[in-house]
C-alpha positions in Angstrom: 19.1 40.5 -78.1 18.5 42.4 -81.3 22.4 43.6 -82.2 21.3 44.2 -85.9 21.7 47.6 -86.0 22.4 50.1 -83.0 18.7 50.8 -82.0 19.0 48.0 -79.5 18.5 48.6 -76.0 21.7 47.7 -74.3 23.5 49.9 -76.9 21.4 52.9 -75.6 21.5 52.3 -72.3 25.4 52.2 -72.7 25.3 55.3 -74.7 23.1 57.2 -72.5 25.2 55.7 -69.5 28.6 57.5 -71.2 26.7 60.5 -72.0 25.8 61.1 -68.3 28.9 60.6 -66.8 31.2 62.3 -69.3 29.2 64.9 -69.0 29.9 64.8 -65.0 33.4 64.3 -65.9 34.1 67.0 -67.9 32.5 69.6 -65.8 34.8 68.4 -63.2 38.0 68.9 -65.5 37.3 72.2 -66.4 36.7 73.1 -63.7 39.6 71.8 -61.6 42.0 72.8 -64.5 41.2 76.1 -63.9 41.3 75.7 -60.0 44.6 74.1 -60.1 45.8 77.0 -61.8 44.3 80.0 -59.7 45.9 77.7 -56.6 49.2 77.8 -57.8 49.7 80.1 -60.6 52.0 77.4 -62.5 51.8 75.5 -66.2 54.7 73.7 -64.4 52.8 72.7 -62.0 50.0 72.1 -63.7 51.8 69.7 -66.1 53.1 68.1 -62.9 49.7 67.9 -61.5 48.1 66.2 -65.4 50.9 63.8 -65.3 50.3 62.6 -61.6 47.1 61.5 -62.7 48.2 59.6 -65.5 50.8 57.5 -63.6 48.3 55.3 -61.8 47.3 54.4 -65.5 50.4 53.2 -65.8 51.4 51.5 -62.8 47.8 49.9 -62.9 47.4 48.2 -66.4 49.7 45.6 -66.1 48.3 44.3 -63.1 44.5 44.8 -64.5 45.8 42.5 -67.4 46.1 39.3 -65.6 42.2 39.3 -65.0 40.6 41.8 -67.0 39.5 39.2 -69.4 38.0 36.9 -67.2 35.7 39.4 -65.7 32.2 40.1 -66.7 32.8 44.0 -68.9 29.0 44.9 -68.5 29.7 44.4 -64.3 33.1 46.3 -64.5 31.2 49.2 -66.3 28.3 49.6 -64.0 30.4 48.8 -61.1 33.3 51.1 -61.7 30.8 54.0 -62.5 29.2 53.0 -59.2 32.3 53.2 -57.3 33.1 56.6 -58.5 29.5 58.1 -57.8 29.6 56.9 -54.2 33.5 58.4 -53.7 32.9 61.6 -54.9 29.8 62.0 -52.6 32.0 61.1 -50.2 34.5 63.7 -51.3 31.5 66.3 -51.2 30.5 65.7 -47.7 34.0 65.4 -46.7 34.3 69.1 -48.6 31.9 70.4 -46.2 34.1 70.4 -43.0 37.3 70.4 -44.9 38.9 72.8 -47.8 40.0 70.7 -51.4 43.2 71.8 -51.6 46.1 70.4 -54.3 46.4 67.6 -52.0 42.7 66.8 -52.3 42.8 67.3 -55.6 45.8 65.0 -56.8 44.3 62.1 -55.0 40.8 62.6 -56.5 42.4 62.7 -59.8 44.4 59.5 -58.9 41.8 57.4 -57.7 39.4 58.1 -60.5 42.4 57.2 -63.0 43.1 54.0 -61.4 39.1 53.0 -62.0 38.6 54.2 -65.6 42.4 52.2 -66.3 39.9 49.4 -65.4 36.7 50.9 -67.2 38.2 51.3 -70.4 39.1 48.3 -71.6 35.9 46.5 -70.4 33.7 49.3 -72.3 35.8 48.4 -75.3 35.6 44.8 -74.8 31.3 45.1 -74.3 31.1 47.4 -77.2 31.5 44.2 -79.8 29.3 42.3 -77.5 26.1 44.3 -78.0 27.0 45.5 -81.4 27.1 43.3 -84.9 30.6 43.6 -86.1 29.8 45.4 -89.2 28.7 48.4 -86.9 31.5 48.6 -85.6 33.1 51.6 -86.8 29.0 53.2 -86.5 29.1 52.2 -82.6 32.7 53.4 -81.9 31.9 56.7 -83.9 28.3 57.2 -82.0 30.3 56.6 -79.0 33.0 59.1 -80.0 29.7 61.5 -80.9 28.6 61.1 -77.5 32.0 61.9 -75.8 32.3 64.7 -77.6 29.5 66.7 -77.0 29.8 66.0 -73.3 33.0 67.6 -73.7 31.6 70.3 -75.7 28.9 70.9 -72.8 31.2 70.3 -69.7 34.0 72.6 -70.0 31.3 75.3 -70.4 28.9 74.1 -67.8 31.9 73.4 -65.5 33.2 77.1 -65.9 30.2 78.5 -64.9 29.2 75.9 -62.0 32.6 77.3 -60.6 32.8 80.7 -60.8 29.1 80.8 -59.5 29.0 78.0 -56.6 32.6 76.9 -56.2 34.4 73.4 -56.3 32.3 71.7 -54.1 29.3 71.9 -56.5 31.2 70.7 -59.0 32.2 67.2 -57.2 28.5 66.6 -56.2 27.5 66.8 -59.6 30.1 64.9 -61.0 29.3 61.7 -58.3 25.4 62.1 -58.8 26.3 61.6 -62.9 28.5 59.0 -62.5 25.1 57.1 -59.9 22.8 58.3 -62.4 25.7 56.2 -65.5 25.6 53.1 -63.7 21.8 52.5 -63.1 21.4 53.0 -66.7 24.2 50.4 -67.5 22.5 47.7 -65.5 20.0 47.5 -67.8 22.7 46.2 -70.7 22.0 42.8 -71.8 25.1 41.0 -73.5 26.2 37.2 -74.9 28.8 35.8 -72.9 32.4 35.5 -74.1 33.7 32.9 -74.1 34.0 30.5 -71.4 37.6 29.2 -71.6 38.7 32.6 -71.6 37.2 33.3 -68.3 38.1 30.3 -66.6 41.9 30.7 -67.9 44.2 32.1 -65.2 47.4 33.8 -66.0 50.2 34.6 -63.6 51.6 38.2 -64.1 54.8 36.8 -65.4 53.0 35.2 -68.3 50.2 37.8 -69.2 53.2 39.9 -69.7 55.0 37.5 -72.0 52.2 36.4 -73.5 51.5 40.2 -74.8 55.1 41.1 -75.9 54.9 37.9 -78.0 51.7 39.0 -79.6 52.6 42.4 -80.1 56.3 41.2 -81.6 54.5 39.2 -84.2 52.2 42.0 -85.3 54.9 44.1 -87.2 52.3 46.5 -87.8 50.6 46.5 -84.8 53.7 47.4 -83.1 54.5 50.2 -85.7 51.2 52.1 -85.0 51.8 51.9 -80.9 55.3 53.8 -81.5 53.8 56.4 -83.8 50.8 56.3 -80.8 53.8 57.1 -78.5 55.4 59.7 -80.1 51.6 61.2 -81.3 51.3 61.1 -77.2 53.9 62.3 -76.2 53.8 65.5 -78.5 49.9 66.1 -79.1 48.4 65.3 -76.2 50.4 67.5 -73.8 50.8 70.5 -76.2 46.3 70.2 -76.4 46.1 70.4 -72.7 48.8 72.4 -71.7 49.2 75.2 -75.1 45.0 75.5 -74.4 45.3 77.1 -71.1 48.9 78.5 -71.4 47.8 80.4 -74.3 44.4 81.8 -73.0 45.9 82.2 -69.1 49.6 83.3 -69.9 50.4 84.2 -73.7 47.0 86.2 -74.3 46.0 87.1 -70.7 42.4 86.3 -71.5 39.4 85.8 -69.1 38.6 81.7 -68.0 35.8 82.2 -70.5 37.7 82.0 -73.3 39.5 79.0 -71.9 36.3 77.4 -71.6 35.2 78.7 -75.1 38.7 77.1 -76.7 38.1 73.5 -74.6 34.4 73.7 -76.0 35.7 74.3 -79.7 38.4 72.0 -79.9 36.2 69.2 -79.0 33.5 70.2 -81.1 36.5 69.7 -83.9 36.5 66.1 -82.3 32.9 65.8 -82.7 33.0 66.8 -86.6 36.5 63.7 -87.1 34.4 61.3 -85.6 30.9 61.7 -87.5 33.4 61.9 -90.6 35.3 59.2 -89.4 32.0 56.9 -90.9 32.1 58.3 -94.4 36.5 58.3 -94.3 37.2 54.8 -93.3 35.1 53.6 -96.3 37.4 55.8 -98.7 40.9 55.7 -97.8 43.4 53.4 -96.7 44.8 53.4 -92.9 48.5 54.5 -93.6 46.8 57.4 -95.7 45.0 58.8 -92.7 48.2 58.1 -90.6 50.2 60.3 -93.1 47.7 63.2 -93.2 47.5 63.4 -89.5 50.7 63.8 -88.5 51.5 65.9 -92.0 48.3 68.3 -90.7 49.4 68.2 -86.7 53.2 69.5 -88.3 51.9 72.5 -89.9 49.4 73.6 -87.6 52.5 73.7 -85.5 54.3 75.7 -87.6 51.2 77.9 -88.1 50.9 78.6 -84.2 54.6 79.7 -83.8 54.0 81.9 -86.6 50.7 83.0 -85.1 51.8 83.4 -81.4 55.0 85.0 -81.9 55.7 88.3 -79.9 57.1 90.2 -83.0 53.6 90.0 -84.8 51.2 92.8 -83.5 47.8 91.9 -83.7 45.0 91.4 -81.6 44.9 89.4 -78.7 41.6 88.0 -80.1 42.5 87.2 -83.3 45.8 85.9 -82.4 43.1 83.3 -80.3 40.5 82.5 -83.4 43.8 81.6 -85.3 45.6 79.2 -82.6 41.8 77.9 -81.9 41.7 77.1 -86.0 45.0 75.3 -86.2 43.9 73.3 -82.8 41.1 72.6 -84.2 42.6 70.9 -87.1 44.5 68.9 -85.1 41.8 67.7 -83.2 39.7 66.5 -86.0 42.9 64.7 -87.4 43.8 63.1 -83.9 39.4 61.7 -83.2 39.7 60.1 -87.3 42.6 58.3 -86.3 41.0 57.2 -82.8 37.7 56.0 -83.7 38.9 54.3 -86.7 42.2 52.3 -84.9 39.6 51.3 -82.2 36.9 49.5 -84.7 39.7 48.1 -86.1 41.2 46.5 -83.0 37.5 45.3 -82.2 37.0 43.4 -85.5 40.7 42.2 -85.7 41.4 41.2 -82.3 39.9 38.1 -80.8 37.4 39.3 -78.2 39.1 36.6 -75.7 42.0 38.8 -75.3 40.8 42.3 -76.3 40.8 43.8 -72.8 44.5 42.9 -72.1 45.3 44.0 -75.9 43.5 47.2 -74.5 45.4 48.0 -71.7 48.7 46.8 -73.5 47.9 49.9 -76.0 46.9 51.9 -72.6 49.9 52.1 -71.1 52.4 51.8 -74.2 50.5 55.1 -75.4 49.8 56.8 -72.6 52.8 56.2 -70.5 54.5 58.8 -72.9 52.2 61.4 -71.5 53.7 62.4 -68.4 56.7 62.7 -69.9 55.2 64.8 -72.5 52.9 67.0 -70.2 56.3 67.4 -67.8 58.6 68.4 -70.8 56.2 71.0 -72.5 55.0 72.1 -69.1 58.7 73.1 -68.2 59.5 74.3 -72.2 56.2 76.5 -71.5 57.4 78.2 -68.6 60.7 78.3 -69.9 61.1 79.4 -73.5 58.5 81.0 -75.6 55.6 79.5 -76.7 56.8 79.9 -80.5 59.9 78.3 -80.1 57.2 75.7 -78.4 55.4 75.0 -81.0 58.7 74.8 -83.5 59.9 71.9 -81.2 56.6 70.2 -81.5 56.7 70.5 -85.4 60.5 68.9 -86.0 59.4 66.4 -83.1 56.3 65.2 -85.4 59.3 63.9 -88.1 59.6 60.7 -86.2 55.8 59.5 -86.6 55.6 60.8 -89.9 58.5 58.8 -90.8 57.0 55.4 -89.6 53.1 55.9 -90.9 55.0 56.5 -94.2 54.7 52.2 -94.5 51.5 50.3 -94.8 50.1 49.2 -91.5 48.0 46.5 -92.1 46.9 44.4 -88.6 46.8 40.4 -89.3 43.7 38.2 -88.5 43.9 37.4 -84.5 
C-alpha cells in the first residue's frame, strides 16, 4: 500500500466515502432543524431536542472504550455507515404509513448518535493507518475540506429537498448516501495495528482508570480538554442555536436565509482548515489557542452590539454583520480542530488512540447539552444581546488557561 502521499487508493475511497455521507447528513440536519422548529415553534425546545441527541454520546463512550481498540477501524467504518443506510430506509418505508413526528425524530437523531460515537474514533484511528505520518495534518485538513463542503452543499440542498418534497425525501436520501459511503469504504486497504493491542481485554473498571491516569500525567493534555469544555459549552451551542434564533426569531427572516447563514458559516470552516496547512507550520499551538478564544470574545461583543434593538438598521444588514462575526469564529474554531486532531494522531500511540478519542469525546462534548439547554433557555428568555455579552465574559475562563504553553509529551 502506497501511503507516501495521499493519492493512494484507500485514502480516496475514505474521502469519497465521508463526502457521500456528510453530504446525506447534512441535508438531513437542515432540514430537520428547520422541521423541529415549524413543529413546535420553540429555541427551547429546540435546544432540548440538540441536546437529546448528544447524550447518547455520552452515555455511550465509556462503554465503546473497553473494545474500541481491539476492533478492526476500516470494519467499524464501513459497517457503521452500513447500519445507518439500511435504518433510515427503514425509517422511510416506515414514513409511508406513519407521520415523523418529534417522537420519530428524537429517536432517529439518538440512534444515529450512538453509531457515529462509535464511527468517530475508528475513522480517526484508520486515518494514520493509510496515511504516512508526515501527512498528517494534509489528510486531517483534506478530510476537514471534505466535511466542509458537504456542509456547505447540505444545508442548501436540504432546504430545498424540504420545502419541495417534504421530510420523507429527505431520510431516503440520507440512508441511500450513507449505502452508497460504505461500499466505497470497503474498498480501503490498511496495515494492521498492532496485535497485542487487539488481543488485550480491558474490564470497564480499568479502561476507565487506565484513561484518568493517562490523561492526569499529560498536564497539558488535560489543560486543552478544559479549555475544549468550556469552548463547548459556549461556542458550540451559541453556533447552532444564535444561527436559527437569529434568522427565525430576532430578524424574522425566510428559512432561506437560514440555510444561506449554515452554508456560509461552514464555508468559513472550509477556508480554517485549507489554512490550517500553511498555519500549523508558522505558529506555535498556545498561539492559536490565544487567538481563538481572543477572536470568539470579540465577535461576541460585536454581535450584541450588532443585534441590539436600540440600533435601527436593516434587517439584512444586521444579518451580513452577525454572519461576518460567525464566520470568524468558525474559521478560528476548524484551525484549532484540524490541527489538535493531527497532533493527537502523531503523539498518541495508535494502540490506544480510539479510547484517547472517545475520552476527548465525551470530556468535550458532554458540556454541550448543558450549553445548548442554558443558551436555549437564555434565548427565549433575555435578549439576544445580553446573550451574546454572557458568551463574551464566559470566554475569560479558556482564555485564561491557553494563556500557558500546551505542549503534549511523547506517548
Amino acid at each position: 500500500m502506497d501511503k507516501k502521499n495521499l493519492k493512494n487508493k484507500s485514502f480516496i475511497c475514505f474521502i469519497l466515502g465521508v463526502l457521500v455521507s456528510k453530504i446525506g447528513t447534512e441535508i438531513q440536519a437542515a432540514a430537520f432543524s428547520v422541521y423541529v422548529m415549524e413543529l413546535t415553534g420553540s429555541t427551547k425546545a429546540f435546544g432540548f431536542i440538540l441536546a437529546l441527541s448528544i447524550i447518547p454520546k455520552i452515555v455511550c463512550a465509556p462503554i465503546f472504550m473497553t473494545f474500541i481498540d481491539n476492533l478492526n477501524p476500516k470494519k467499524v467504518v464501513y459497517g457503521v455507515d452500513m447500519f445507518n443506510g439500511l435504518f433510515l430506509l427503514f425509517i422511510f418505508i416506515y414514513s409511508e404509513f406513519y407521520t415523523l413526528g418529534i417522537g420519530s425524530i428524537i429517536c432517529i437523531n439518538i440512534i444515529l448518535a450512538v453509531t457515529i460515537t462509535l464511527f468517530s474514533p475508528a475513522s480517526n484511528t484508520l486515518i494514520p493507518l493509510i496515511v504516512e505520518r508526515d501527512n498528517l495534518v494534509k489528510a486531517n485538513s483534506i478530510n476537514s475540506v471534505v466535511t466542509s463542503v458537504a456542509q456547505i452543499l447540505g444545508p442548501i440542498l436540504g432546504i430545498y429537498l424540504f420545502e419541495v418534497f417534504g421530510i420523507k425525501i429527505i431520510v431516503l436520501v440520507n440512508g441511500i448516501s450513507f449505502v452508497i459511503s460504505s461500499i466505497s469504504e470497503m474498498f480501503i486497504t490498511c496495515k494492521e495495528k498492532n496485535v497485542e493491542s487487539k488481543k488485550r481485554k480491558i474490564s470497564f473498571k480499568s479502561s476507565i482508570i487506565e484513561l484518568y491516569d493517562y490523561i492526569k500525567d499529560q498536564k497539558s493534555l488535560k489543560k486543552i480538554l478544559i479549555i475544549n469544555v468550556f469552548l463547548n459549552f459556549i461556542v458550540s451551542p451559541m453556533l447552532q442555536l444564535g444561527t436559527i434564533h437569529i434568522v427565525k426569531v430576532s430578524l424574522n427572516l425566510p428559512n432561506m436565509f437560514y440555510s444561506i447563514f449554515e452554508s456560509i458559516l461552514v464555508a468559513a470552516i472550509l477556508l480554517g482548515s485549507i489554512l490550517s496547512i500553511k498555519i500549523s507550520n508558522k505558529y506555535q499551538l498556545t498561539d492559536i489557542f490565544k487567538r481563538l478564544i481572543y477572536i470568539t470574545t470579540i465577535c461576541f461583543i460585536i454581535a450584541a452590539i450588532t443585534i441590539n434593538g436600540s440600533i435601527k438598521i436593516p434587517s439584512i444588514y444586521k444579518f451580513v454583520s452577525i454572519l461576518i462575526v460567525f464566520s470568524l469564529i468558525a474559521i478560528a474554531i476548524s484551525l484549532f480542530n484540524v490541527i489538535f486532531m493531527a497532533l493527537l494522531q502523531s503523539e498518541i500511540n495508535i494502540s490506544i488512540l480510539g479510547r484517547i478519542s472517545l475520552a476527548i469525546q465525551v470530556l468535550s462534548m458532554s458540556s454541550i447539552p448543558l450549553g445548548q439547554i442554558f443558551f436555549g433557555y437564555l434565548l427565549e428568555e433575555l435578549s439576544t444581546s445580553i446573550v451574546f455579552i454572557i458568551s463574551a465574559i464566559l470566554c475569560y475562563v479558556p482564555y485564561k488557561l491557553s494563556m500557558s504553553k500546551p505542549n503534549l509529551k511523547k506517548s
